[in-house]
C-alpha positions as CSV (number, residue, x, y, z in Angstrom):
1,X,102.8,104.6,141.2
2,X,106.7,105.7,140.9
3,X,109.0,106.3,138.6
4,X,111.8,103.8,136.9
5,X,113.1,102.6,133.9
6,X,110.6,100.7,131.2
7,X,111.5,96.9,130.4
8,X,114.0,96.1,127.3
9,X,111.9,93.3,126.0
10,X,111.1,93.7,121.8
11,X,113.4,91.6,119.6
12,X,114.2,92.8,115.4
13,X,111.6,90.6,114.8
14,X,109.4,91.8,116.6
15,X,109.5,95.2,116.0
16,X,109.6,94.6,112.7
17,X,106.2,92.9,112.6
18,X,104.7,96.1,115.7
19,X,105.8,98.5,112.7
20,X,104.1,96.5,110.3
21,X,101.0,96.4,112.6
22,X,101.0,100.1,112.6
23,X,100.4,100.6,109.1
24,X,99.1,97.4,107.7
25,X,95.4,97.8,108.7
26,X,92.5,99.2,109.3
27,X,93.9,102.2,107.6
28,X,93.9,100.5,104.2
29,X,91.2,97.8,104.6
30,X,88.9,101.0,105.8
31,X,90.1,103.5,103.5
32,X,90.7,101.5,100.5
33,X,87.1,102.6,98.8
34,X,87.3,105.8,99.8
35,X,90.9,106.6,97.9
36,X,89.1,105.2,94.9
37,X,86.7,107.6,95.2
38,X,89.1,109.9,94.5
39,X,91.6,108.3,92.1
40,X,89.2,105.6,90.5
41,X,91.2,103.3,88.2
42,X,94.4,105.1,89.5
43,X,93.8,104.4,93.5
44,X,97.0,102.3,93.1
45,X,98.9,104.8,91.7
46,X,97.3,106.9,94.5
47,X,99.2,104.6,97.1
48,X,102.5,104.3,95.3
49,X,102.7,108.2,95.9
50,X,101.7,108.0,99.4
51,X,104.8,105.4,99.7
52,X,107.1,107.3,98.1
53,X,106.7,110.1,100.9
54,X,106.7,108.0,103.7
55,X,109.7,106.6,102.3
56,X,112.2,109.9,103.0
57,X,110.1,110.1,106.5
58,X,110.9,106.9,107.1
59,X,114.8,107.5,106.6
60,X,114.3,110.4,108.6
61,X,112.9,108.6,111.3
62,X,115.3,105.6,111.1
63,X,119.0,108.5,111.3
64,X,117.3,110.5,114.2
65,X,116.0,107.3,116.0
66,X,120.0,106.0,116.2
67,X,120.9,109.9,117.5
68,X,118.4,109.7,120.0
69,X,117.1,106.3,121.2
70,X,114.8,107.4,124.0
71,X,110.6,107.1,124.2
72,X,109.3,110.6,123.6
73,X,110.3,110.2,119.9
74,X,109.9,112.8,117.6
75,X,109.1,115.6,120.7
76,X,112.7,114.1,121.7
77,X,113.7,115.1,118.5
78,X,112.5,118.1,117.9
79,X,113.8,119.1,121.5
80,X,117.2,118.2,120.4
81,X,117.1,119.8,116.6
82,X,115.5,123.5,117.5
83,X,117.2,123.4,121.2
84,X,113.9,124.4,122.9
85,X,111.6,123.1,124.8
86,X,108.6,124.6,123.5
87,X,108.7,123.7,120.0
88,X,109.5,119.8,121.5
89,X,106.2,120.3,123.4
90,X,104.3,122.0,120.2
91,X,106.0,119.0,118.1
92,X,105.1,116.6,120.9
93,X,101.3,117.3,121.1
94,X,100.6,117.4,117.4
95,X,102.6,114.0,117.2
96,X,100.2,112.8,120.2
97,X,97.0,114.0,118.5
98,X,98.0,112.0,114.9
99,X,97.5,108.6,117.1
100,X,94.9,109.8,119.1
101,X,92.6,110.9,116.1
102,X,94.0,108.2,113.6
103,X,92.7,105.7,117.2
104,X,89.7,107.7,116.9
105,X,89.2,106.6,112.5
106,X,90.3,103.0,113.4
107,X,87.2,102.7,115.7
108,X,85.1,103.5,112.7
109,X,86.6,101.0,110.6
110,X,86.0,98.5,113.5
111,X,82.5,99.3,113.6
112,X,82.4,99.6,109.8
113,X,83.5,96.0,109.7
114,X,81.5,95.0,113.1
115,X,78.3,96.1,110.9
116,X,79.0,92.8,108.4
117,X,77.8,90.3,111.6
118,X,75.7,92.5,113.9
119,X,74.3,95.9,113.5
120,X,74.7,97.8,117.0
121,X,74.6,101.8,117.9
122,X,77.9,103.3,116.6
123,X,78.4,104.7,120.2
124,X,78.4,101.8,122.0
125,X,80.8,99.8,120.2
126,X,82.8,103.1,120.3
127,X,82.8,103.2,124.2
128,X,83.5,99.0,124.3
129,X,86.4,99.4,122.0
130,X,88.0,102.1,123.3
131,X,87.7,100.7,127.0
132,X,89.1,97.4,125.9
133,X,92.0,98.6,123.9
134,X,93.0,100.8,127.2
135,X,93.3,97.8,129.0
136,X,95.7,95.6,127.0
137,X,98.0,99.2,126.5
138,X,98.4,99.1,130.4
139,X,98.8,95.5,130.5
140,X,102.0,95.6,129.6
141,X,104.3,96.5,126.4
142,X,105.0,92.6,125.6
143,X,101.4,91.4,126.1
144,X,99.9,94.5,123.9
145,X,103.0,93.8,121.2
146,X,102.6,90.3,121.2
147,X,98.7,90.7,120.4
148,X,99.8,93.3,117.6
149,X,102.1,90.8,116.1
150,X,99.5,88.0,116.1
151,X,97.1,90.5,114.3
152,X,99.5,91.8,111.9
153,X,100.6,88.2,110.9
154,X,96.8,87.5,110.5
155,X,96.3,91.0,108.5
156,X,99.2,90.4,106.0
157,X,97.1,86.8,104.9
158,X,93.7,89.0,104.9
159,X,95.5,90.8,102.2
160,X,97.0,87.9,100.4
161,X,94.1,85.9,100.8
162,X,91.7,88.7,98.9
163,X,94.6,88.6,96.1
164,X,94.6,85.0,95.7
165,X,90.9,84.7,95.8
166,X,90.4,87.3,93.2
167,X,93.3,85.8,91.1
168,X,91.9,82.1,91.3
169,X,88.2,83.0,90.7
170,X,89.2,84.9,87.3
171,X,86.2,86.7,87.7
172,X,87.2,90.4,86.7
173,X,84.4,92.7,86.8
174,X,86.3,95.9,87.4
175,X,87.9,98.2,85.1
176,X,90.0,97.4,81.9
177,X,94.0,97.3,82.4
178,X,94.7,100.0,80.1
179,X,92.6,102.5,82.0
180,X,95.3,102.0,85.0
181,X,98.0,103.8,83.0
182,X,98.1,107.4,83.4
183,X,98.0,110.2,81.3
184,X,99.9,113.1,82.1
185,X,96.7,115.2,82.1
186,X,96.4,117.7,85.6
187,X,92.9,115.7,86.2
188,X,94.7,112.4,86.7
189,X,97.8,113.8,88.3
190,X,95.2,115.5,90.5
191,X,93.7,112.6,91.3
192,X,96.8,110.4,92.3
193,X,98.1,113.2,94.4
194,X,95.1,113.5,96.1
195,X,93.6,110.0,96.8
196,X,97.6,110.1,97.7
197,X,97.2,112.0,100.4
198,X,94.1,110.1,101.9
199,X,96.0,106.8,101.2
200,X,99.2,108.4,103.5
201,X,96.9,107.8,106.2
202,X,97.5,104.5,105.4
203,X,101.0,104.1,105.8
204,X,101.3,106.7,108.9
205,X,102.2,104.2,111.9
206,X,106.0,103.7,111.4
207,X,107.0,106.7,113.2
208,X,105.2,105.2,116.2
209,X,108.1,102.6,116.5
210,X,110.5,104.9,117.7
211,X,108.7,105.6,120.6
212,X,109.2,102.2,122.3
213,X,113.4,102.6,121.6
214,X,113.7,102.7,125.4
215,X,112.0,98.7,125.3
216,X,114.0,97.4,122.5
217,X,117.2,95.2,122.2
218,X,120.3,97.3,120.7
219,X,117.7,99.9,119.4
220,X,120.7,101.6,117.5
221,X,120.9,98.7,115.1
222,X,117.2,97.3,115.2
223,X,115.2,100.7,114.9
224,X,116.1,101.9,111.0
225,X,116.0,97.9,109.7
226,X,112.6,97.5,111.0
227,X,111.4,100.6,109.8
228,X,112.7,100.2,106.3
229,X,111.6,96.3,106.6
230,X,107.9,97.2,107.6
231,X,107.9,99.9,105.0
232,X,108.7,97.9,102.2
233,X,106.2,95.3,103.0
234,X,103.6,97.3,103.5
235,X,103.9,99.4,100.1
236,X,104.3,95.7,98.1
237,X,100.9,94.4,99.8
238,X,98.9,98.2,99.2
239,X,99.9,98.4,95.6
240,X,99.4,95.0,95.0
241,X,95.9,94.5,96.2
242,X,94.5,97.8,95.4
243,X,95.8,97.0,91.6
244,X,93.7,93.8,92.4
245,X,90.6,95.3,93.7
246,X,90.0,98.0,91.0
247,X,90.7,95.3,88.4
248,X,88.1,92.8,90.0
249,X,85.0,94.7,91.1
250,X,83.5,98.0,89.2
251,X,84.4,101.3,90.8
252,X,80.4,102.5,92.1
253,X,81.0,98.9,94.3
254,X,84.0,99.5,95.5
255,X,83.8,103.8,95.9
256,X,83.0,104.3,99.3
257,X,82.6,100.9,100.6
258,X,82.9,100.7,104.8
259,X,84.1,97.2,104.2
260,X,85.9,97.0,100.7
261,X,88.2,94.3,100.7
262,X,84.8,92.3,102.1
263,X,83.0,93.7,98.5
264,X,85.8,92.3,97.0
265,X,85.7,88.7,97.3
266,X,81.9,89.3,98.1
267,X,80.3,86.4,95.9
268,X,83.6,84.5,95.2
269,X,82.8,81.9,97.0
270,X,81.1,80.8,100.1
271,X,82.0,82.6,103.6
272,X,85.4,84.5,101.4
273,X,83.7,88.0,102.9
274,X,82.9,87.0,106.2
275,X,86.5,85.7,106.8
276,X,87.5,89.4,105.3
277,X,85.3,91.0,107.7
278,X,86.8,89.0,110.6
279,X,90.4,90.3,109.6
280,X,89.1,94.1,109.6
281,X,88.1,93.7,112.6
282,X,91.1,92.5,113.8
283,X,93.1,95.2,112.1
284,X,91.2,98.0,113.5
285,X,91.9,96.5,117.3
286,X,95.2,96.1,116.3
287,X,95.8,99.6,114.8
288,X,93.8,101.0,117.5
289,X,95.7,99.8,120.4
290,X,99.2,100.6,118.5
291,X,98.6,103.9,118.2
292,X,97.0,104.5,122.0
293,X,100.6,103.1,122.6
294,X,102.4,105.3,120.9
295,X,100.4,108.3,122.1
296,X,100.3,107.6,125.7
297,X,104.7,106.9,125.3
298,X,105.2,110.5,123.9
299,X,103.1,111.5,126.6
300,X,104.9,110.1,128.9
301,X,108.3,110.7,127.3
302,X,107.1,114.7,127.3
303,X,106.4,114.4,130.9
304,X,109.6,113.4,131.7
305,X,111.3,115.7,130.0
306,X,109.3,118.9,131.4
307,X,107.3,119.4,128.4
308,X,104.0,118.3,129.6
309,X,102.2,118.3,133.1
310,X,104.5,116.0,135.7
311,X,101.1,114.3,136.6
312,X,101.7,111.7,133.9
313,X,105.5,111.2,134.2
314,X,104.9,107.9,136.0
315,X,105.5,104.0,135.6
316,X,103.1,101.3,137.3
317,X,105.1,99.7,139.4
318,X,103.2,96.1,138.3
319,X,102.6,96.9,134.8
320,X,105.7,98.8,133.6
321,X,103.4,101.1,131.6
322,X,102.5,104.7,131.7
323,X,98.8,104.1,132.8
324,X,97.6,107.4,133.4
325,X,99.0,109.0,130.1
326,X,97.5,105.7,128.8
327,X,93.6,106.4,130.2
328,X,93.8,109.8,129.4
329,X,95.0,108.7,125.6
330,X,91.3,106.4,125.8
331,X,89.1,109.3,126.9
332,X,89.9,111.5,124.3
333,X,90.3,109.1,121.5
334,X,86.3,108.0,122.4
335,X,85.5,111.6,122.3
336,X,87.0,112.1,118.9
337,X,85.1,108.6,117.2
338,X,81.8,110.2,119.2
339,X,82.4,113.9,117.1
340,X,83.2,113.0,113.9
341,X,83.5,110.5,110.8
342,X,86.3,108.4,109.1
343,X,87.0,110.5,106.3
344,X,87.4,113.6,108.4
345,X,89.4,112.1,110.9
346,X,91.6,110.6,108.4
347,X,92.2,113.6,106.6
348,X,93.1,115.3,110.2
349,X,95.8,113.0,110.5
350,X,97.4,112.9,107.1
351,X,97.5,116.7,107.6
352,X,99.1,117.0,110.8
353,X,101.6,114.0,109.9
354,X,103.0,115.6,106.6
355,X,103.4,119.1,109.2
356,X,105.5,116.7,111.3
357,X,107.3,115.1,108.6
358,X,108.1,118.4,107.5
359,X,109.4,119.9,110.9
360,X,111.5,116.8,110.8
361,X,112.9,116.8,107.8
362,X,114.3,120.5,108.3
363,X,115.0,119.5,112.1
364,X,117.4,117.0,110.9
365,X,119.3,119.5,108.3
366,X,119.5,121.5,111.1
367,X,121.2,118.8,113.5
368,X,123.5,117.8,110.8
369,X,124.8,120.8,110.1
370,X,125.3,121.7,114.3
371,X,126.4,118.0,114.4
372,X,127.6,116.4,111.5
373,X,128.4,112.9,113.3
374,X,126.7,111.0,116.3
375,X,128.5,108.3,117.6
376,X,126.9,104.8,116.5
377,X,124.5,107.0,114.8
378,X,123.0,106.5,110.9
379,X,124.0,109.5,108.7
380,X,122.3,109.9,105.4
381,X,122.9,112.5,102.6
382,X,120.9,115.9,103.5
383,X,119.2,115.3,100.2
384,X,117.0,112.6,101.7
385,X,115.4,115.4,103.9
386,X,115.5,117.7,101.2
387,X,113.4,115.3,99.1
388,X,111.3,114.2,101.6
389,X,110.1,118.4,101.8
390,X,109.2,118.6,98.2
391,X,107.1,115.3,98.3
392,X,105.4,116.8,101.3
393,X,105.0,120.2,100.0
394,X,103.6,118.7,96.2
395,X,100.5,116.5,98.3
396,X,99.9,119.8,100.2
397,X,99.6,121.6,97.4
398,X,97.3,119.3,95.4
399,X,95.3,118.7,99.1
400,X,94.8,122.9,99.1
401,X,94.0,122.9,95.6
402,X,91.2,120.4,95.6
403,X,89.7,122.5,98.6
404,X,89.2,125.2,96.3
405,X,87.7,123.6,93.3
């Protein structure tokens, strides 16, 4: 191998629907039963909060993204807003482990929805998955985003197909529409804060575009729309069908399902739930293999930038990809899906990402007030960031409480 520059090849479009791949997914057709677990008639609810955090990230995301345009992303960031390379490194790392254990939940909800055709061992499919997905993120960055945009255009219908199903059956077996309202009881804003903080997991994904700035067209003007694009969709098509799902099937069916879009139109119609099944499967490959991307480009971004081992700070010469940051990304992600289950890894990452939101968020005030203007560069009102903290610290807060209860 040897080292060179990675190949500008991802349109607006594009990276519009990769971002959109990265959160609409197995994250939410996995996770959907298990937020309503927590929230019950409020899981919607549960996701609008979630949104409205990853919202001021997202802004984040989109001003320091035009500063700094490079792969490495937020250890890039952090580098530049603390002025040291250690806390890039630390940053770097915890940013690497959020795909690699969020990779490591997806290949539970693979297997969750693999479990609907054919019942296999849990570690086998594991080891097949992982090996597979390692392989298209070598292949090269426009094969593996080309597969994630096919995916996500096929996830998007999953979700609009379960809606439409639901809507056209008129078979509504779940709970009554006034119980969706809210009262302003601590239990229930307990219980929207919390599922809320499941249901981040999610929408987590976005901040995983930035890492390919170095392989996009004019990523100065592309990077924030397709962030704020991919957002908005994705919090329309949450809301929308979880406000669908709690409405149409009763809350023990739905509470903990593996495959709970699948329950949903389960018996609303011939074949509805196997077509379902078929989608989650494709939206935990295509979740999966987004965030062994992004994970194995802030490795490599960290490596070049002497704030990880120099082993990895390589380009195949064939591929254009970082293949040994990329295989090391795979081993660990198997080892993760081998040690533990889809709630706890879930919860992992939603932790670690609101930390990293956080550091962000006061990175940034920092940076604007060193550097108040960056040529070309987004600048937003430091009340976005100071915002964005709050919502962070309120989910954290209601995360630490339930612990203790």
């Amino acid at each position: 191998m040897q080292e060179g520059p990675l190949r500008r090849s991802i349109s607006l479009p594009a990276l519009t629907f990769y971002s959109l791949g990265t959160m609409v997914g197995a994250g939410f057709y996995a996770l959907l039963g298990e937020v309503a677990a927590i929230a019950g008639p409020l899981t919607p609810w549960a996701f609008l909060a979630a949104c409205v955090t990853a919202l001021f990230a997202v802004l984040t995301y989109a001003e320091f993204v035009t500063r700094y345009p490079r792969s490495g992303g937020i250890a890039i960031y952090a580098q530049r807003a603390f002025r040291g390379n250690r806390i890039g490194a630390i940053v770097g790392w915890a940013a690497m482990a959020t795909g690699i254990v969020s990779a490591a939940a997806l290949t539970h909800a693979f297997a969750g929805y693999l479990g609907e055709f054919v019942r296999l061992p849990d570690w086998l499919v594991f080891i097949a998955f992982t090996f597979v997905l390692g392989g298209l993120a070598a292949w090269g960055i426009s094969q593996s985003v080309a597969i994630a945009v096919t995916i996500t255009v096929i996830e998007v219908a999953g979700l609009l197909l379960v809606a439409s199903v639901v809507l056209v059956s008129g078979d509504w077996q779940g709970v009554e529409p006034v119980e969706l309202l809210p009262s302003l009881s601590a239990f229930d804003a307990g219980a929207i804060l919390i599922g809320g903080f499941l249901s981040l997991y999610a929408f987590i994904g976005f901040e995983d575009l930035v890492n390919v700035a170095e392989e996009a067209h004019r990523p100065e003007y592309a990077m924030p729309r397709a962030l704020v694009y991919s957002l908005i969709v994705t919090a329309l098509l949450y809301v929308g069908v979880s406000l669908v799902a709690v409405l149409a099937v009763s809350m023990p069916e739905l509470q903990g399902s593996e495959a709970p879009l699948a329950d949903v139109v389960r018996g609303r119609g011939a074949g509805w739930a196997t077509l379902i099944g078929l989608i989650g499967l494709l939206a935990g490959i295509n979740g999966a293999l987004v965030q062994i991307i992004m994970a194995s480009r802030v490795l490599y971004g960290m490596a070049r930038e002497d704030m990880g081992p120099s082993w990895f700070d390589s380009v195949h010469p064939k591929t254009r990809t970082p293949v040994r940051a990329t295989i090391l990304v795979m081993l660990i992600v198997l080892v993760l899906a081998l040690a533990f289950e889809i709630v706890t890894l879930a919860g992992i990452t939603s932790f670690i990402i609101l930390l990293l939101f956080a550091v962000l968020h006061i990175g940034l005030l920092r940076l604007k007030r060193r550097a108040p203007r960056s040529e070309g560069a987004l600048v937003l009102p430091a009340w976005v960031q100071w915002t964005g903290l709050v919502t962070i610290a309120v989910l954290l807060l209601a995360r630490g409480a339930s612990l203790f209860n």
